[in-house]
N, C-alpha and C positions, 0 to 999 in steps of 0.2 A: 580392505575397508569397503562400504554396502553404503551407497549414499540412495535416498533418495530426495529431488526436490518439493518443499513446501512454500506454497502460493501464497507471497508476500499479502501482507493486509495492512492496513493503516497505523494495526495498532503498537506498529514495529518502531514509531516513530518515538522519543525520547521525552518528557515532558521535560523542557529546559528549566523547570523549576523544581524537580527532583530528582537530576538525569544520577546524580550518583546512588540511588536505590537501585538502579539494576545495571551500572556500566560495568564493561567488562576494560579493565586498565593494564597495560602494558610498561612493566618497568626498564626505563633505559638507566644503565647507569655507565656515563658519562664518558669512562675511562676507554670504555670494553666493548661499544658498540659501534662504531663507525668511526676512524682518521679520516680525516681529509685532506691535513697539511702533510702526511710522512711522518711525524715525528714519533710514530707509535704509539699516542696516548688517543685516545675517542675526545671528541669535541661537538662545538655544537654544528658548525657549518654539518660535521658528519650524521649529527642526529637530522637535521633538516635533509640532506641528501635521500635519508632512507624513508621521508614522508610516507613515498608513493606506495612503499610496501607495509607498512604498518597501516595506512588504508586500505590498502590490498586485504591485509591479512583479518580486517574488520575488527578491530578492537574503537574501542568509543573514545579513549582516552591515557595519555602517558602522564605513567608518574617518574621524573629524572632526577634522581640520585642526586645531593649536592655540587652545586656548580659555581662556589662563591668562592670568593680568592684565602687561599687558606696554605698553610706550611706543608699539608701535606703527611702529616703525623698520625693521621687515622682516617686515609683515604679523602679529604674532605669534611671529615666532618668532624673538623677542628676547624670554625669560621673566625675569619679575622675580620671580616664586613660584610656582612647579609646582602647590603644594598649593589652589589655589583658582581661581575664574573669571573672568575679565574682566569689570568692569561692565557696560559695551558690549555684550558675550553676555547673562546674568543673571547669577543666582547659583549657589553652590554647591548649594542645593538645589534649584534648578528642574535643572541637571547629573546629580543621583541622582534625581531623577524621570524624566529622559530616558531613564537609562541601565532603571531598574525598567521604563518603560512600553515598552521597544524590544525589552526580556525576555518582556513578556507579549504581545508578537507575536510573536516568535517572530528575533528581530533580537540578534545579538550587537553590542556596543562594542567598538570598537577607538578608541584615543584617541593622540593624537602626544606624543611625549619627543623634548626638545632637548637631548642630552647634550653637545653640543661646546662650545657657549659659555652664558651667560645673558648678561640685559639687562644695561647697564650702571648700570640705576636697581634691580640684585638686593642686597637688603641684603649679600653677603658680598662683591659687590665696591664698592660704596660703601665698606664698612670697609678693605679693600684699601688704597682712594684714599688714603683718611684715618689710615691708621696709617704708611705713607711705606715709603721704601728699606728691607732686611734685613729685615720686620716678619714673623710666620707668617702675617697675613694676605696677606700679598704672595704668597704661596705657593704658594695658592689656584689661581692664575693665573698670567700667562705674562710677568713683567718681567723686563726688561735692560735692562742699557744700553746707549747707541750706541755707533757707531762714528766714529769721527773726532775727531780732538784734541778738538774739547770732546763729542764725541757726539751731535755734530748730525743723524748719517746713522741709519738705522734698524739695528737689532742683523745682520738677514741681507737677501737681496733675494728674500723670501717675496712673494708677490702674494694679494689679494683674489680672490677671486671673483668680487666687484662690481665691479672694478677701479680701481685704485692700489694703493698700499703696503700687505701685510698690518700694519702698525705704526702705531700713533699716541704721540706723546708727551705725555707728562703734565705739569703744573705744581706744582711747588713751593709750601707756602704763602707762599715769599716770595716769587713771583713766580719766580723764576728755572726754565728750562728742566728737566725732570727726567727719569725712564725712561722707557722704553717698554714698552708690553703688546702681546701679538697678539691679529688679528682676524682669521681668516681670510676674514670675510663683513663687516660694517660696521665702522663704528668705537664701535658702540654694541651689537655683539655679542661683548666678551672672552671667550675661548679660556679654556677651564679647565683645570687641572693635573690629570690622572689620575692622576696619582703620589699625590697627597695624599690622605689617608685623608678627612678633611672632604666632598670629592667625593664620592667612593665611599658613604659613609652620605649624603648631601643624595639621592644620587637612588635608593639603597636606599629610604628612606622614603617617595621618592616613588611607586617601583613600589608598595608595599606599603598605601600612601594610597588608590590608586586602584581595588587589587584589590579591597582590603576594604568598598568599596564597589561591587562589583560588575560591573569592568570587566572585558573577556574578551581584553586584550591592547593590546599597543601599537605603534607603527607608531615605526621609530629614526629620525629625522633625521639627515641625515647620518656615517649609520652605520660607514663608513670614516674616519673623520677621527678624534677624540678623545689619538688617541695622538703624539706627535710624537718627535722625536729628539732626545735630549736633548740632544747638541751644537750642534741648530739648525744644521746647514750650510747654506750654502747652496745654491739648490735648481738655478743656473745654467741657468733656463731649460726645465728636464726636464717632459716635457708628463705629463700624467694625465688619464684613463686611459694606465699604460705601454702601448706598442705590444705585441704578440701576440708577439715577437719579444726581448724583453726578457729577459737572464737570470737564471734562478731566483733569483739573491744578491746583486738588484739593487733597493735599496728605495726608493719616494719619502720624501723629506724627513718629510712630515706626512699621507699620504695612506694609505691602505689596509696600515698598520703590523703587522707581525705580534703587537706588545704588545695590539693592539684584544679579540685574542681571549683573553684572560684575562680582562676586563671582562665579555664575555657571557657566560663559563662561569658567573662568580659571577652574572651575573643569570638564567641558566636553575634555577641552586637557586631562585633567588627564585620565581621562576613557578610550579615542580615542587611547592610549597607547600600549594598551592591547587586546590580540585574547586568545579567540574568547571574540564576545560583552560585554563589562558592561554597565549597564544601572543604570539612575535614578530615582527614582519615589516621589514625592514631596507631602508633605501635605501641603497644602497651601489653610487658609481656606479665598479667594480671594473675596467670591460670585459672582461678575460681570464675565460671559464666557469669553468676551474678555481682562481681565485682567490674568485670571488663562492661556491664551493661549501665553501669554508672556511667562511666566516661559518655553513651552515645542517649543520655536524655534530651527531651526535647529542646532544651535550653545550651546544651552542650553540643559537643560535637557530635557529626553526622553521623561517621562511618567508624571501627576501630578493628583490626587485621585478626582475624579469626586464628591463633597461632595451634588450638588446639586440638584443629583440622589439619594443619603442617605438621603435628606434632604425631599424629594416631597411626599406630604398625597397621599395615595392610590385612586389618584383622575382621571381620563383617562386624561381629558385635562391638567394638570399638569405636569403629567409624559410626554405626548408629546411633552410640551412646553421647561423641563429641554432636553428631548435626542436631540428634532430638536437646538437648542443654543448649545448643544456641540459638536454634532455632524460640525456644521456649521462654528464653534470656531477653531476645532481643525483642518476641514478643511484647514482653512487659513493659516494656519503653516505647515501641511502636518505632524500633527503628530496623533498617532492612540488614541481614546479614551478610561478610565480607568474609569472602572464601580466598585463601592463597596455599597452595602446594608449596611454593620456594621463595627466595629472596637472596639480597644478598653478604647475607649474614649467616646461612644456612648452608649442609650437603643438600645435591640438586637432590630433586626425586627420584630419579633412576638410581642413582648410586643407592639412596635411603632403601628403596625398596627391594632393590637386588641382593637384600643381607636376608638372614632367616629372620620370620616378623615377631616371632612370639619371643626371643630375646634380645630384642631392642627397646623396650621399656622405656619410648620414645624419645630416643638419643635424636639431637638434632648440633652434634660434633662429633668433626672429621677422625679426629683421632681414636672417638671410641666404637667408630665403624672397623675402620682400620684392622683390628685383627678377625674381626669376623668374614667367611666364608663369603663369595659374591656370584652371581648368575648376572649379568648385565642384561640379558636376551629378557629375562625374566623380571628384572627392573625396567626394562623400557616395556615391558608389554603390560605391565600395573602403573608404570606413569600413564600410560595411552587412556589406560583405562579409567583411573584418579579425574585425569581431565572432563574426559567425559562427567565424571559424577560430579566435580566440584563445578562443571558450566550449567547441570542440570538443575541444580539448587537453588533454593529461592535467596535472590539479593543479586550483588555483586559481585566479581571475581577478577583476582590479578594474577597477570601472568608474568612469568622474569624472563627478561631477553634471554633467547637460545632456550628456553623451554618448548617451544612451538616445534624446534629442531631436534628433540629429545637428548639435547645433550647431557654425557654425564658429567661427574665432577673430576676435577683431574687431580687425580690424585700422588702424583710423584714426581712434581714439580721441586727440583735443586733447591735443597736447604739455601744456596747463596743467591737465590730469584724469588726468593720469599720476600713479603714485603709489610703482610699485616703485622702491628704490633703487636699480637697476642703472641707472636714466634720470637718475638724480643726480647717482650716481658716474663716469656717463663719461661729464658735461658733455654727455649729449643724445646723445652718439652711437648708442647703444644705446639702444632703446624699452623694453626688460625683457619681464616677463610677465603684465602686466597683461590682455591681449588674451583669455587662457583664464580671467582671473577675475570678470569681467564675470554681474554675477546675471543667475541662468536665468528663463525666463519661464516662468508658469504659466498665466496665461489670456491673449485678445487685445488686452484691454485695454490703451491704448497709453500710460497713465500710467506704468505700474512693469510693467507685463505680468502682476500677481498678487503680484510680488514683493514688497511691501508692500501697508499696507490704505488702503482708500481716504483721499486728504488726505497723505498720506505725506510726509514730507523726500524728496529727489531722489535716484536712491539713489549709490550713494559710489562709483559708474564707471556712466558714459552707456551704455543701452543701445542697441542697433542698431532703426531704426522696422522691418527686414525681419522681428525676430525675432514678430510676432503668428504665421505660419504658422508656427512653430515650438514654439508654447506645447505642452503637456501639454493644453489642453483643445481647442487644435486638431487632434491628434493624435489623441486618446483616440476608441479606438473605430473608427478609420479602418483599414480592413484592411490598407493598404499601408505605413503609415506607419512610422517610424524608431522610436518607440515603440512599438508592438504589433510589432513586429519583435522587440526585447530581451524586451518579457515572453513572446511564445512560443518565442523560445529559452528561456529561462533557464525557464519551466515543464515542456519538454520536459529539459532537463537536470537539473530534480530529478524527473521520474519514469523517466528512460530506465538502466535498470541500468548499462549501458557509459559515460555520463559522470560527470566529478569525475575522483578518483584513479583513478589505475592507470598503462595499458600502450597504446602505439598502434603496428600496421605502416602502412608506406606501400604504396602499391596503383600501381604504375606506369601514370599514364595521359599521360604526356608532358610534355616539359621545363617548359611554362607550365603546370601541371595541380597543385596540392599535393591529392591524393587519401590519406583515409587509413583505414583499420580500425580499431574498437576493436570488443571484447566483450562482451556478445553481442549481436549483429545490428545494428550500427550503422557506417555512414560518412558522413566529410564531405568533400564534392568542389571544392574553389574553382579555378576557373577565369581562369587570367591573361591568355590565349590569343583564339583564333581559338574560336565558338561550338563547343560540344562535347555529341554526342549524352550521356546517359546511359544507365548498363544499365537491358534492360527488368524485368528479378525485381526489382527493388527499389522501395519506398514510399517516396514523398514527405514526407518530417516539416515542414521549414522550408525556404524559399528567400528567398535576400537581395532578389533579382528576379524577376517574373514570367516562369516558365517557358511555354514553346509549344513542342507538340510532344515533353515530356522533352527539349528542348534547355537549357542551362546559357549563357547568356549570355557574354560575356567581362565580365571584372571583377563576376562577380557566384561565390555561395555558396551551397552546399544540402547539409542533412543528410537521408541514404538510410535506413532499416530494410532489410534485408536478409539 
């Protein structure tokens, strides 16, 4: 790796009243990043612990994974009460210490909202259960009855997510069979009624919980979903994302509803409340650009997760084809765009990219990587490279704990240390996503890798013996390394004027080449190709690979001054 330094300027500084148009956010999630009691699950004490390095590592702001008190049934985000913390994490007050001390670094919060369902141990659908057929608690949420002479058959033929039936039915207290409620994820995730005013004030208060203690925004879970049709048709199969091809007056059943967008407009008053900015960032898995650009109008939310940049084989015209449509998309709204490689719901990037690219048809599940052929060496050297290109792009970008470390996904983690429900729900067929939630290592240490403190409980997914050369403290300080990689990008990117928000042309250097311009005096050149000289006027800032000669490797990445 080829650094060289650029002479900080003012205009590196954040505008507190747009900072999410060009932050660069660091996902913690919760479980997997730092113990601090032994007990092998990540908490908050342990997210606060590790401040000083995610400042170190210059990211603007963390977005953390669900941390509200929940059963447990799908990592968290099955909420039983928005308004407070999981034990398991700490308390609500070690929560507003994290969020003050990540302030006095200079670190925004960003915290996750689960609007579509709550747990089913949430007091309002406990009441639900317990007040029966017709009640306004039932209301809350999503009952019917079945179908078939006695109503044996579920209300439509909705599907899970996790897969089986989106429906489960209820019991009677006298034992006898009774409604049914939707789930479009567990059967311990109920579907809430957007219709009802009840909803709409439970998560009013909860934005407003969380501001007034200092949060700087919220990350939507399943941000497309919430609104359903109120005949419940059935969905006959109809895939989602619709195809590209789909006509405009053609809507899924429950999926990306045009009703969603009234819910965000009332929650953008809510945000507009408060100084300095909240912001919101949406997962919203829409496919179509000009559909995902609905969701981020002016009146709507901020930010919504670029999935179809996560999604694109390591292919040059590909990847042109996803940034020129979003880039173009979000034009038209005038909102800035939201670059992320991984999550964790997704195979990391290495593992993704380590498969052959032109037959992955943008798989982003473990199990349909699984039989295909892998180069690791060659997936970490196209993550290295990814990075680079997704930090050089105009807008935002997030990064997932243990991405900075190039870690991969782990893939052959014991059928009986599996934990996601998708390896439940389909009796094994499917391994889930467990593979990218595996705690990251911090030192070499082959007990926990740092991840806990010495004497520790084991922690709650086995980690890989490969991952010691991967820690943070085998890294640290190593000039080539996957970490010092990210923090001299992302240093260079808060002092180089030309990145964050704005504008980019492309620079024709040939079909495998994504070459691009921004202002003033800055390009980035990634190379898909055959090795490729660079120009000689131009300064070397960062290289994914070691250059020789001002040559650019194949599968590698370098930002120019020029």
């Amino acid at each position: 790796m080829t650094t060289t330094e650029f002479p900080r300027t003012p205009s590196d500084l954040i505008d507190p009243d747009t900072w999410w148009r060009r932050a660069v956010v660091y996902q913690v999630y919760p479980r997997s990043f730092a113990d601090s009691n032994g007990d092998g699950v990540g908490d908050v004490n342990g997210i606060r612990s590790r401040l000083p390095y995610l400042a170190g590592l210059g990211v603007d702001a963390v977005w953390i994974s669900p941390w509200y008190p929940s059963p447990m049934k799908d990592a968290g985000y099955d909420v039983s009460n928005y308004r407070d913390i999981e034990p398991v994490f700490g308390t609500l007050a070690e929560a507003e210490a994290l969020i003050a001390e990540a302030h006095e670094v200079g670190i925004k919060v960003i915290i996750d909202i689960v609007p579509n369902h709550f747990s089913d141990q949430h007091p309002l659908f406990v009441d639900a259960l317990a007040a029966g057929p017709g009640s306004g608690e039932r209301e809350r949420f999503v009952f019917r009855e079945g179908r078939g002479a006695d109503g044996e058959l579920p209300p439509n033929d909705w599907r899970s997510e996790f897969g089986g039936p989106a429906w489960s039915r209820t019991t009677n207290p006298d034992g006898t069979p009774g409604q049914w409620y939707l789930h479009l994820f567990t059967p311990e995730q109920p579907d809430v009624n957007w219709n009802h005013a009840d909803i709409k004030d439970e998560f009013d208060k909860t934005l407003r919980f969380w501001f007034d203690r200092g949060a700087d925004g919220f990350r939507i879970d399943v941000a497309h979903g919430l609104v359903k049709d109120d005949t419940l048709i059935d969905a006959h199969g109809m895939t989602f994302p619709l195809p590209a091809d789909t006509p405009a007056d053609v809507e899924h059943p429950h999926w990306d509803r045009p009703g969603v967008h009234d819910i965000y407009r009332a929650w953008r008053k809510v945000a507009n409340e408060y100084t300095p900015a909240r912001a919101f960032v949406a997962e919203a898995w829409v496919g179509r650009p000009e559909r995902l650009a609905q969701y981020i109008r002016p009146d709507e939310l901020h930010t919504a997760f670029n999935f179809e940049f996560l999604k694109a084989p390591w292919i040059a015209s590909r990847l042109r084809e996803v940034i020129d449509a979003t880039l173009a998309s979000h034009l038209s709204v005038g909102a800035p765009a939201t670059w992320v490689l991984a999550n964790h719901d997704v195979p990391r990037e290495v593992t993704r990219y380590a498969r052959p690219q032109e037959t992955l048809s943008e798989r982003v599940n473990l199990d349909e990587l699984l039989p295909l052929p892998a180069d690791f060496g060659l997936g970490l050297r196209r993550a290295r490279a990814a990075a680079l290109l997704m930090l050089a792009l105009p807008g935002s970008a997030y990064i997932y704990e243990g991405e900075e470390l190039g870690l991969p996904e782990v893939e052959d983690i014991p059928a009986e240390a599996l934990q996601d429900p998708i390896f439940a729900q389909t009796g094994g067929q499917l391994r889930g996503r467990d593979g990218c939630r595996v705690p990251i290592p911090w030192t070499s240490d082959p007990e926990t890798y740092g991840f806990s403190p010495a004497g520790a409980a084991a922690p709650w997914l086995p980690q890989p013996a490969a991952w010691a050369g991967l820690s943070v403290t085998a890294q640290q300080d190593i000039p080539d390394s996957t970490l010092e990689l990210y923090r001299a990008a992302l240093r260079l990117r808060h002092q180089h004027p030309a990145l964050g928000d704005g504008s980019m042309t492309w620079v024709e250097a040939g079909d495998k080449v994504l070459a691009f311009r921004r202002e003033p005096g800055f390009e980035c050149w990634v190379n898909l190709g055959a090795p490729l000289p660079l120009p000689a006027d131009a300064d070397i800032l960062v290289a994914s690979e070691e250059l020789t000669d001002r040559v650019l490797p194949t599968d590698a990445a370098v930002w120019l001054a020029c």
